[in-house]
N, C-alpha and C positions, 0 to 999 in steps of 0.2 A: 071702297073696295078693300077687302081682309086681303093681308099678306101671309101666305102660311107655305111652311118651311116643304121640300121637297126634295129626295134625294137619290130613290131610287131609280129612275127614267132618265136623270142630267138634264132637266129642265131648270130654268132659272124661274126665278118667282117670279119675276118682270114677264109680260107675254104669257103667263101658264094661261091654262083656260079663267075666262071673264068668272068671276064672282065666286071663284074656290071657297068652299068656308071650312074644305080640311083636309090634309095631307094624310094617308093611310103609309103608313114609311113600311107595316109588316115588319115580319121577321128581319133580322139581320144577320148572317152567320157568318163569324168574324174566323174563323177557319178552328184551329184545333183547341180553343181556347171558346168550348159555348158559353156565350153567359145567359143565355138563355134567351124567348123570346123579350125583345122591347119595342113596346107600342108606348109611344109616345102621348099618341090622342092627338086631337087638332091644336093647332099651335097658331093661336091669331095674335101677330107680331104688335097689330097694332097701327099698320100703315096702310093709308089708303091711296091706292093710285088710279089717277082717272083713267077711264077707259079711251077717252081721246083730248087729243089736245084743247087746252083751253081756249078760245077767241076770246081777244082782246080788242074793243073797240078804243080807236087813238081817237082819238079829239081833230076836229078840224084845224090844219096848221095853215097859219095864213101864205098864199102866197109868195113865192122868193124868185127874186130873181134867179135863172138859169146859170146862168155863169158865176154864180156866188154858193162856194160848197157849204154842207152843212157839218158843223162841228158845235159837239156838247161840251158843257162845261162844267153841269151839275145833272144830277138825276131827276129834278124839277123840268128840264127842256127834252125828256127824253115821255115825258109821260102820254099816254096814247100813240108813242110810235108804233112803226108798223112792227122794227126790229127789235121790239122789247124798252123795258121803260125804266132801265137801267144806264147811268151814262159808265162807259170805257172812257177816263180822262184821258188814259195813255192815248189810246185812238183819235177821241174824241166821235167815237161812234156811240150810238147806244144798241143794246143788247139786254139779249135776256134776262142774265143774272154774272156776276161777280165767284171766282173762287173764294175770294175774302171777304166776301159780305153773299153767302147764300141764297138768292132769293125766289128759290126753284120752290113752288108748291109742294104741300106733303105726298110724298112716296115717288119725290125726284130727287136729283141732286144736277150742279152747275158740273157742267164740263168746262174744264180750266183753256182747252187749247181751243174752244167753239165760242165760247162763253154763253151756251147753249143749253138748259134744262133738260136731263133725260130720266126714263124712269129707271128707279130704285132706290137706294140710300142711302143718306150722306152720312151719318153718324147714329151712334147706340141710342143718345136720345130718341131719336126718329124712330127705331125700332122698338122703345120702347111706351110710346107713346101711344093714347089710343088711335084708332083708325076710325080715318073722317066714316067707313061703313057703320062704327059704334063696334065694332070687336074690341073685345078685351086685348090687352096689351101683355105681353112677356116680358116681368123686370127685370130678368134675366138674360134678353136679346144681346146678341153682338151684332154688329154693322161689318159685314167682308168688303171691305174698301175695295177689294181687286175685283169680285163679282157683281158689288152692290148687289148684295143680297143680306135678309136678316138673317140668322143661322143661329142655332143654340149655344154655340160655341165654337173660338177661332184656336184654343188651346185646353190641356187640362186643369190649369189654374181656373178656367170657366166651369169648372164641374165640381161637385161636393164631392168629400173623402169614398172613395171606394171606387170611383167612376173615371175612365178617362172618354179625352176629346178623340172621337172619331169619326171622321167625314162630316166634320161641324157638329156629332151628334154626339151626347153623354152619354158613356153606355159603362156597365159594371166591369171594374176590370181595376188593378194597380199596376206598377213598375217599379223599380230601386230608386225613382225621382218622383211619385206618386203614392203615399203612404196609404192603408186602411183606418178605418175607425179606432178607437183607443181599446176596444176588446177582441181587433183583429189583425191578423198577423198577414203580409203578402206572400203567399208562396203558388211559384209559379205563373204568377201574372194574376192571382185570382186572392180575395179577400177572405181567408179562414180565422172561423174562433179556434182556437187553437187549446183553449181551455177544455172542448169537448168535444170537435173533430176528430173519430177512429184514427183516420188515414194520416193528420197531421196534429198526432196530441204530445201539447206540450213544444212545439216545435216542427215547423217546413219538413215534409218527409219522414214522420216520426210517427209510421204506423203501428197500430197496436196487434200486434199478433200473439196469442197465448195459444201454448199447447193445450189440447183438450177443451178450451173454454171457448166462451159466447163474450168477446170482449167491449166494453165500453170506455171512455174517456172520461176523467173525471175531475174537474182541476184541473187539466193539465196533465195528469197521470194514466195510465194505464188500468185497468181496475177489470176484474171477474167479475161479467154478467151473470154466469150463470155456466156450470160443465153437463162435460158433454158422458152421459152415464158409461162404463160405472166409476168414472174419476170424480173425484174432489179435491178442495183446494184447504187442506188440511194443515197448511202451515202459513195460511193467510198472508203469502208472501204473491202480489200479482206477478210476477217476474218469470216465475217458471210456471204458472197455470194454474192446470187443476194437472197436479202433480201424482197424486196417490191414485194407483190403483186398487179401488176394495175390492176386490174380486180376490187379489192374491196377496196384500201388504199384509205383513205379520203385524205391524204396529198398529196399522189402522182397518181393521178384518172386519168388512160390512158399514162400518161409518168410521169418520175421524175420529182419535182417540183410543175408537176400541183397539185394544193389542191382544195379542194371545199369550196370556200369562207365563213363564216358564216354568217348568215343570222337572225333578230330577231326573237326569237322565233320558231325556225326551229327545224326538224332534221333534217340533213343532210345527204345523205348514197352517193356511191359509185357503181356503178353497170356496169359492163360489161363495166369499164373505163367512164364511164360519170356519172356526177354529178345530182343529183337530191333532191328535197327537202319536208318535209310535215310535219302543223302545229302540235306546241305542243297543246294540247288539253286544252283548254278555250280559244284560241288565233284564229281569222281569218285574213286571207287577206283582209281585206273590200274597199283597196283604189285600187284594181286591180294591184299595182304596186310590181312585185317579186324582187326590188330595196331594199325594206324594209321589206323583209318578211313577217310575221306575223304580222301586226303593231297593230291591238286590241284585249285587254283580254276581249272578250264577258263576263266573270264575272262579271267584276265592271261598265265595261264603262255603265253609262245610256245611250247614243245616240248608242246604237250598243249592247244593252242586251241581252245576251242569242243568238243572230244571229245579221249580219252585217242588220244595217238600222231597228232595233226594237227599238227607241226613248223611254224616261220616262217621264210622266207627270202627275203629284200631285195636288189637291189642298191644298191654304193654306201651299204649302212644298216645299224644294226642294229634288226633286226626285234622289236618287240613285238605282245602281244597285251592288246587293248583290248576289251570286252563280248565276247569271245569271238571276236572276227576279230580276224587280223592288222593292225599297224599299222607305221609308222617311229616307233620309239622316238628314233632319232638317227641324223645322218648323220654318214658318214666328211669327217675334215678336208676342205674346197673344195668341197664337195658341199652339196646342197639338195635338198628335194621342194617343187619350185615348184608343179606342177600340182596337189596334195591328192591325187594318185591312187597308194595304196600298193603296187601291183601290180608297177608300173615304178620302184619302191625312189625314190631321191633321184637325180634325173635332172639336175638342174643343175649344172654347175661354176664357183660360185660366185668362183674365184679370177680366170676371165680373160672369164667371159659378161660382156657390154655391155649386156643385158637386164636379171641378177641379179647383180650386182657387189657381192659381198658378202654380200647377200641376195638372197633372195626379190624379186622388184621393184624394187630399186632400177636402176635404168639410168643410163650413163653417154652423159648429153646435151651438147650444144657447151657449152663454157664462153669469158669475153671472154678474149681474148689468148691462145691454145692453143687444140689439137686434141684432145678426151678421149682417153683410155684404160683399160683395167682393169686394175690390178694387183697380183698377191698380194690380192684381194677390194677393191681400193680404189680408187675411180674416183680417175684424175686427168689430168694437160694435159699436152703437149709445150708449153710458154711459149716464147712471140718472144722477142729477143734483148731486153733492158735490161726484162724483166718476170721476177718468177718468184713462186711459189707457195708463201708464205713461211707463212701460215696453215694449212697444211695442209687447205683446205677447198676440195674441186673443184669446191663449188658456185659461188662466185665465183670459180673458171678461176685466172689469174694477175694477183692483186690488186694486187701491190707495182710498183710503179715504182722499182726501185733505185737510180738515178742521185738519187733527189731524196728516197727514204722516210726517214725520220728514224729508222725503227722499225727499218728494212732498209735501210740508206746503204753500197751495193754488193755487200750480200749478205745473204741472210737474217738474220735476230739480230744484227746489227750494227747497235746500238742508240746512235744521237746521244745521250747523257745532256744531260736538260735540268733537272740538278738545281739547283735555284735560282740557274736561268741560261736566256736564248733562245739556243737551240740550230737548228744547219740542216744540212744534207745536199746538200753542192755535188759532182756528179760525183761522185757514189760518196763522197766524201769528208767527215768529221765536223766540226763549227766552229762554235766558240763565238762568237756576236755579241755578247752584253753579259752580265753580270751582274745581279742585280736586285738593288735596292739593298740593302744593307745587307751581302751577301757577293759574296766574291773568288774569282778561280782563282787560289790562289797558290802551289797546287805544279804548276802548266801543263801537269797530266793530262788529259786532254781523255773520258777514262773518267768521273770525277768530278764534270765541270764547273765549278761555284764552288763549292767543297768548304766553303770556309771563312767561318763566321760571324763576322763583323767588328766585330759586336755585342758580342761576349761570348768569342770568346778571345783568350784572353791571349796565344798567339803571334804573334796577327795582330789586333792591338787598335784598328779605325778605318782602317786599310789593313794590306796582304801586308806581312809582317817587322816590323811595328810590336810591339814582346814589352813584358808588361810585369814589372816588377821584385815580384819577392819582397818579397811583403805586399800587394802590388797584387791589385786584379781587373779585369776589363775588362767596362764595364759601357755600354751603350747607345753603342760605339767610343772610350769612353777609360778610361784607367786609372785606378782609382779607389784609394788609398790605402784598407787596414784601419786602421780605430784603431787597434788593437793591436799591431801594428808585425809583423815579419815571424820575430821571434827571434833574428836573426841573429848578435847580438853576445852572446849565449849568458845565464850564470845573471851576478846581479851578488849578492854575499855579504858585504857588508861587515860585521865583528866587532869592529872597534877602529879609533879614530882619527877621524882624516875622510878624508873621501875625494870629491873634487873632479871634477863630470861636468860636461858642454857648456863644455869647453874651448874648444872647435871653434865658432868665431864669425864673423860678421864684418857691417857695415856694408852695406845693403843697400837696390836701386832694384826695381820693378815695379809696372806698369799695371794695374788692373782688367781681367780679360777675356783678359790675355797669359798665357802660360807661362813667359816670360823672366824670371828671375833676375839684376841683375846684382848680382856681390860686389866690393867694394875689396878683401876678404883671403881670396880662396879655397884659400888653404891648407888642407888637412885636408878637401876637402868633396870628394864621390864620388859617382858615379853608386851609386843607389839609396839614397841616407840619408834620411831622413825627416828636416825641418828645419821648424820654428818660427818662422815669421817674424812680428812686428809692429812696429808704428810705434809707441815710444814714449814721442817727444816732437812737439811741433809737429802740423802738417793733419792732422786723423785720427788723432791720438793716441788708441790703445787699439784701432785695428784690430786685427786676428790670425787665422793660419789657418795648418792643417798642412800640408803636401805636402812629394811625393817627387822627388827627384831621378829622372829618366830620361834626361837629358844634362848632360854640362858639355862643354864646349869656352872654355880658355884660364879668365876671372874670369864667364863668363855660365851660369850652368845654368837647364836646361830641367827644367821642372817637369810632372807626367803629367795635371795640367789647369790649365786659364783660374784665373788668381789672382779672388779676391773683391773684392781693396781695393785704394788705391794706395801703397805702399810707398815713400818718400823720404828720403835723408841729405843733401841738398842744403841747404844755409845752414843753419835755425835747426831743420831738422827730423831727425830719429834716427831711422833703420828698421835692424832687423838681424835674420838671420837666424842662428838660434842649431840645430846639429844636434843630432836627439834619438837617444842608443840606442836600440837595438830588442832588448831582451834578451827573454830564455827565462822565467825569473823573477827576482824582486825578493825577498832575504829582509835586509833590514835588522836584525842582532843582536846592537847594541853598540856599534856604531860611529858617525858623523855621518854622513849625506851632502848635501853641499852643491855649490853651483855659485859660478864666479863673479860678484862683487859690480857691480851697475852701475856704472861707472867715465864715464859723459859722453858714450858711443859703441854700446858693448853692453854685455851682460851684464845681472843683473837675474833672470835667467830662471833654471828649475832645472825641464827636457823631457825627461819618456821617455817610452816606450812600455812594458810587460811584457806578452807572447802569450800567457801562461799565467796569471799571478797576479802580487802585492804581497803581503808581510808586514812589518810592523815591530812587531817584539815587543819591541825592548828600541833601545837607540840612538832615531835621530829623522833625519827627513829636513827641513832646518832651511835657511830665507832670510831669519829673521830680519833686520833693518836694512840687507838689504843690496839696498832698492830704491834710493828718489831720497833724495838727499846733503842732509844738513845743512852751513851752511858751516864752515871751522872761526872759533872764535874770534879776533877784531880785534882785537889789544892796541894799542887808541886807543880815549883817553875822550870824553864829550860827543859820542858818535853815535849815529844811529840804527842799527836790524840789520839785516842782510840777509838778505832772504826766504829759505824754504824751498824748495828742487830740486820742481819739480811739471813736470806733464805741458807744460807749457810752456814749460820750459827752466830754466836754471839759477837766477836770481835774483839781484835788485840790492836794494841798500839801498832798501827801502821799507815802509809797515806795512800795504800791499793786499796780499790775494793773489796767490801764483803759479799760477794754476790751482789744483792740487790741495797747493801747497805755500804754510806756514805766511806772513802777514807780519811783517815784522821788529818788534824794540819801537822807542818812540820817543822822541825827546831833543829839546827845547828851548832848552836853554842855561841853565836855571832851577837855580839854583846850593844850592835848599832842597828841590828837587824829586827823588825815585829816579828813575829811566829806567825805561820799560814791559817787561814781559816780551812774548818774539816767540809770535806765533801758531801752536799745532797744525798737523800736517798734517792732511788731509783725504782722504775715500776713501768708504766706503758712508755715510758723511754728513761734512758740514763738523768739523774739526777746534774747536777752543775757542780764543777769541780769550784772548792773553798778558793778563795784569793790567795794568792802569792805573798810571803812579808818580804820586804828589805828588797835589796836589788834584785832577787830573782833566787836568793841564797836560801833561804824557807821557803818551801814550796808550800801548795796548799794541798786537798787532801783532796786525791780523787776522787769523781763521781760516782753511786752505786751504779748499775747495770740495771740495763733494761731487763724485764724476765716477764714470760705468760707470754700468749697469744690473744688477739682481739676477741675472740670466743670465749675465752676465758676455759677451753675445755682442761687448761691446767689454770689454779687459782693461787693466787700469793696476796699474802700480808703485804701492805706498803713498807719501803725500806727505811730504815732509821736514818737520819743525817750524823756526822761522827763530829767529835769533839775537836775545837782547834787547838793548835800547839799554842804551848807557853814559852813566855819571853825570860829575860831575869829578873822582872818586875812585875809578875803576872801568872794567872790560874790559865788553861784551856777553857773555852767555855764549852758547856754541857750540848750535847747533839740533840736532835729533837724525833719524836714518835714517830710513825706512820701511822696510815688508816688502817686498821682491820677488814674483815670479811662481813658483809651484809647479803644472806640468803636469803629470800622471799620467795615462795609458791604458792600462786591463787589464780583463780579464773579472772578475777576482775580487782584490778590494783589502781587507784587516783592518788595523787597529790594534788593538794589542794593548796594556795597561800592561804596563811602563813607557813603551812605544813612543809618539812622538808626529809629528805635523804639524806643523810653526810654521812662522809667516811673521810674526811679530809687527811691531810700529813698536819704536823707540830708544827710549828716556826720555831728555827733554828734559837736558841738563848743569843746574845750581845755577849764580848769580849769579857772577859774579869781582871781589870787590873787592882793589885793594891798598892801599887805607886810605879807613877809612870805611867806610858801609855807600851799597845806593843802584841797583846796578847789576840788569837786566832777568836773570831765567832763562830758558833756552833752550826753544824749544817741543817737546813730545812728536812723535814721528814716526807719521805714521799707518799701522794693520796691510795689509799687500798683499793677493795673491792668491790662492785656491787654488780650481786646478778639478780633478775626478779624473772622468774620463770610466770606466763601469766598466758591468759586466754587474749585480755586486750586490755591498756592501758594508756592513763592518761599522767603525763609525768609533769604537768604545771611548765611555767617559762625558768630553767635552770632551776628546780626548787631540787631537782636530784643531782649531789655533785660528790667529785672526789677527786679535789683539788691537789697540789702539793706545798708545803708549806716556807715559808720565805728563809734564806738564810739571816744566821744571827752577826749582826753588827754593832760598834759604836756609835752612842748616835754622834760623840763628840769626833769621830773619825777620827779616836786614838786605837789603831789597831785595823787587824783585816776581816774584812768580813767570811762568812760562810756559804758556803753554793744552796743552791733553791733544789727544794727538793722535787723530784718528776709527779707529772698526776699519775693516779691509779687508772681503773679502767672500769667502766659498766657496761654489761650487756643485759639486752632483753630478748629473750628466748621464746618461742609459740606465737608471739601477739599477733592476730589479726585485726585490729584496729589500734593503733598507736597514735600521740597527740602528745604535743610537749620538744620542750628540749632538754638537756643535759648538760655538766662542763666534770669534765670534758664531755665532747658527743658520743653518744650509745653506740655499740654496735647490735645492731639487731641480725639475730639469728632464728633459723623456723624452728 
């Protein structure tokens, strides 16, 4: 007996009707989810179950006693029972069949609590097993242990990919724990290709909807079947469809691609797939050719105004076309359209109408002093006789008065210059009345006027032909000398020797406030030299000041401004005027240069100028001792000394100061007593009074005095040291020099070692005895001057000095010595970069 499956009725296979060979299952409809019809077909399990129970004959069992139970003990004592011929050891019954040993015939199975055979199935082999009927068997069968029934299936791990288990039966279908085939995707409970499914391409819910189009899936994508007329999918993009309508697309008019060319001036439209075209409004076709569209703007063009072939034509004009009417684009040269009215072209002639003289409107009305007129477009005046129309403006007729216009002085543009000058215009004629102050006419142009500023040049320095000399400038009308002198006298190079400057001297008078010079020895002195003048002895001893020669006549020169001081050689007083080079530069390298020595008159000084620079790199520029005079030694004893040369003249036997020069020593007549040494000269401080002789009884010779100021704006020779007194066995000894005056002017001044500055004092002479001891030593001479007027300056470690010189002594300390003479003084004036020291230390001044 075939076992086949059943589901629709809830009949179990066990009991269906006897000899079924096939289950008709029909349709199934699983509710909203069709999978369509599934006919399974007959389904023979394989198991055959008998239609009635089997009889078993038991074997004759011998005999037993009643009262003796029966109990098995193996399944051999059970064979032919009546209750099966299996033993129950537990029991010791026997029975049908065993849970754990089966031995229920095919298409039974053992009931565990009976131990009784029933029909159905015990296990999947069973079902899939042939059936004792000879039906084919299903390798597929499951065994429902709960129905004992064969079934297709107890779960959907029993069903191939795409299928699940429903009511024991496989039917098409997935779930999120039931996957599809490897080209299908689960959406919705149902197995799609999703490569070419509309409704799910590409993806679960991922219908294909194109505008205009017949869509299909393709890959996975979207893809145009085919549009729906009259669209196309003209930019082969699936996404937006069949996108173009030909019907009306300018781009694609009748099929993709085609466009409707542009054309000038057109619009272009699209209609029922063909192209068509119509002008923009002011524009016609006028040449017939649809090649060019629209090719004129009837607005403007004149040959085609307003309509194709309506020409412009003006007089006197050229004709344009304006909104489509004719206009006057422009008129011919002299011509005008005064009245607006383009018809009658440019009606006016602008070059001689009195009305439009020029232009449009303007008229030519009476102007003062003429008769108007128009000419060549330009109003203007017939002028009275002594007017004319020098402005060119016919508005005010004829403006100038030529006899008297300054602007117009007998003719148009002849122009009186009233260049820093009152100027007039007499009868037509030009003429300078005055100058205004401070400039001249002095080249008697009359084009010019006072051409020349009298202020500040130099060819006309203060009045016409006043020139000033090289190195000069001319500064507020007079010539102002440069410090630096003019270079004239070229390079000065001295390498060896000495070499001896301000030769050129001489004794010299002048006022405060004058220009006059006069010289006793104006030998060697020239227009344009630069000269040194001070007073250096007697009233105003230590004045000083530069200037330049810009006359001489005969012993008097004229100097290029007002002296500052007053200058006197009259009786007891010394003024002189010593000329400075004016070189190019100064290289001092080896040589001495020196000046001469003050001698009683001049000299003292050592003035130049350098326009470029100063160098002393080796050599020395040197005045040592050769200020104011020591005397010489008195060979006569028992006297007192005579003073040191100071700014007040020479000196007499005394032991007070001479000004700046030392006092003598002093003598008594005291025959146990030395004689005093004579006093230092004096300068940036008092020199050192000579030593005392004897108990206190010979004095020694007072100090000179301090004299000048640290600026040096008054200048002095260093002071002489004075002579000491004599004993009864003994000379004074001799007093010693001072330094002179050292003037320098240059932009740029160094010292360099071994190169030096000096202007030191003498050292005083040692005592003179010629038997005995006793007699005064001479005093130290004090150091001078030095000024270097300069832009910037390097002065070396002490290489510039102006020391004072030592008094004179014994060296056997028979006798007294002599006082030390003071330093002098140096200043530097202007320098903006300075470097170096001095002894004594500079005063710098701007």
């Amino acid at each position: 007996m075939s076992l086949a499956l059943a589901c629709t009725d809830g009949n179990s296979v066990v009991g269906g009707p006897p000899d079924a060979s096939s289950a008709d299952l029909g349709p199934t409809d699983l509710g909203p989810t069709d999978l369509g019809p599934t006919d399974l077909g007959p389904m023979d399990l394989g198991v055959d179950v008998p239609d009635v129970p089997v009889e078993v004959d038991a074997p004759d069992v011998p005999d037993v006693p009643v009262d003796v139970p029966f109990v098995c003990t193996a399944d051999a004592q059970c064979v032919g029972h009546s209750e099966g011929g299996v033993c129950d050891v537990a029991s010791g019954r026997c029975v049908q069949c065993l849970a754990s040993a089966d031995t229920c015939p095919s298409g039974q199975y053992c009931v565990a609590a009976t131990n009784a055979c029933a029909p159905g199935c015990r296990s999947d082999e069973a079902c899939r097993s042939a059936g004792a009927d000879g039906g084919a068997a299903s390798p597929t069968a499951r065994c429902d242990t709960t129905t004992r029934m064969c079934v297709a299936c107890l779960g959907n791990d029993d069903c191939p990919l795409g299928n699940l288990c429903v009511g024991n039966l496989c039917v098409t279908g997935c779930s999120p724990t039931r996957g599809c085939p490897a080209d299908q995707a689960c959406c919705s409970g149902a197995c799609v290709n999703t490569q070419s499914n509309v409704a799910a391409c590409g993806g679960c819910d991922t219908r294909c909807t194109l505008p205009n189009a017949v869509p299909a899936c393709m890959n996975g994508n979207c893809a145009v079947t085919s549009c729906v007329a009259p669209f196309a999918d003209c930019d082969t993009s699936a996404t937006n469809g069949c996108e173009v309508n030909t019907q009306s697309d300018l781009a694609h008019c009748g099929a993709c691609g085609m466009a409707c060319a542009p054309r000038p001036n057109t619009t272009a439209r699209c209609g029922a797939g063909a192209c068509a075209y119509e002008c923009v409004t002011g524009f016609s076709d006028c040449n017939g050719d649809p090649s060019d569209g629209c090719e004129v703007d009837t607005r403007v063009t004149a040959s085609h105004c307003g309509r194709c072939g309506n020409a412009c034509s003006l007089a006197n004009a050229t004709a344009a076309c304006a909104a489509s009417a004719c206009t006057v684009a422009s008129c011919a040269a002299g011509f005008a359209d005064c009245d607006g009215n383009a018809p009658n072209g440019c009606e006016a002639n602008t070059r001689s109408d009195l009305a439009h003289c020029g232009a449009c409107g303007t008229s030519c009305a009476a102007r003062p002093n003429g008769a108007p007129v128009c000419v060549t477009g330009v109003c203007g005046v017939t002028c009275l006789a002594g007017y004319a129309d020098c402005d060119g403006n016919a508005a005010n007729g004829c403006e100038s008065n030529t006899p008297t216009d300054l602007r117009n002085c007998g003719g148009c543009g002849r122009v009186c210059n009233s260049n820093n000058a009152t100027a007039s215009c007499r009868v037509g004629v030009c003429a300078v009345d005055s100058c205004n102050t401070g400039f001249g006419d002095c080249d008697g142009n009359l084009a010019n006027a006072c051409e020349a500023n009298l202020n500040t040049s130099n060819a006309h320095c203060g009045a016409c032909g006043r020139t000033c000399l090289p190195g000069a400038t001319c500064t507020a009308g007079a010539c102002v000398l440069g410090p630096y002198g003019s270079g004239a006298d070229a390079a000065l190079t001295p390498t060896s020797g000495t070499v001896t400057i301000n030769a050129v001297r001489s004794p010299a008078t002048g006022g405060p406030g004058g220009t006059a010079v006069d010289l006793t020895a104006p030998t060697g002195f020239s227009v344009g030299q630069m000269v040194f003048l001070h007073q250096t002895q007697g009233a105003g001893a230590g004045s000083w000041e530069v200037r330049q020669i810009v006359a001489l006549s005969g012993s008097r020169a004229t100097v290029e401004a007002p002296l500052t001081a007053a200058y006197s050689s009259a009786g007891a007083n010394r003024a002189q005027a010593v000329v400075m080079p004016q070189y190019s530069t100064v290289l001092v390298n080896g040589g001495t240069l020196v000046a001469p020595a003050w001698d009683g008159n001049t000299g003292g000084i050592l003035a130049f100028a350098a326009r470029e620079s100063v160098r002393v790199t080796s050599g020395a520029i040197v005045m040592s001792d050769r200020g104011f005079r020591g005397h010489p030694r008195v060979n006569s004893n028992n006297r007192a000394g005579e003073q040191g040369e100071g700014a007040a003249g020479y000196g007499v036997q005394n032991t007070v100061p001479n000004s700046n020069g030392g006092g003598g020593g002093g003598r008594t007549g005291c025959e146990c007593c030395w004689a005093g040494g004579g006093g230092g000269g004096g300068h940036a401080s008092g020199g050192l009074a000579g030593s005392a002789g004897g108990a206190v009884c010979q004095p020694g010779g007072n100090a000179g005095l301090a004299v000048g100021v640290a600026a040096q704006t008054t200048m002095f020779l260093g002071g002489a040291g004075a002579n000491g007194g004599a004993d009864e066995d003994g000379y004074g000894s001799a007093g010693a020099n001072g330094g002179g005056i050292i003037y320098v002017a240059s932009p740029a001044i160094s010292v360099e070692s071994p190169g030096a500055i000096r202007s030191n004092g003498q050292t005083g002479n040692n005592e003179y005895n010629y038997a005995g001891c006793g007699s005064g030593g001479g005093g130290g001479g004090a150091g001078g001057a030095i000024y270097l007027r300069v832009g910037g300056i390097n002065l070396g470690a002490s290489l510039v000095t102006a020391n004072g010189g030592a008094g004179g002594n014994d060296p056997g300390n028979c006798g007294t010595a002599g006082g030390n003479g003071s330093v002098g003084r140096i200043t530097v004036r202007g320098s903006t970069t300075t470097s170096g020291t001095t002894a004594p230390a500079f005063t710098a001044v701007p």
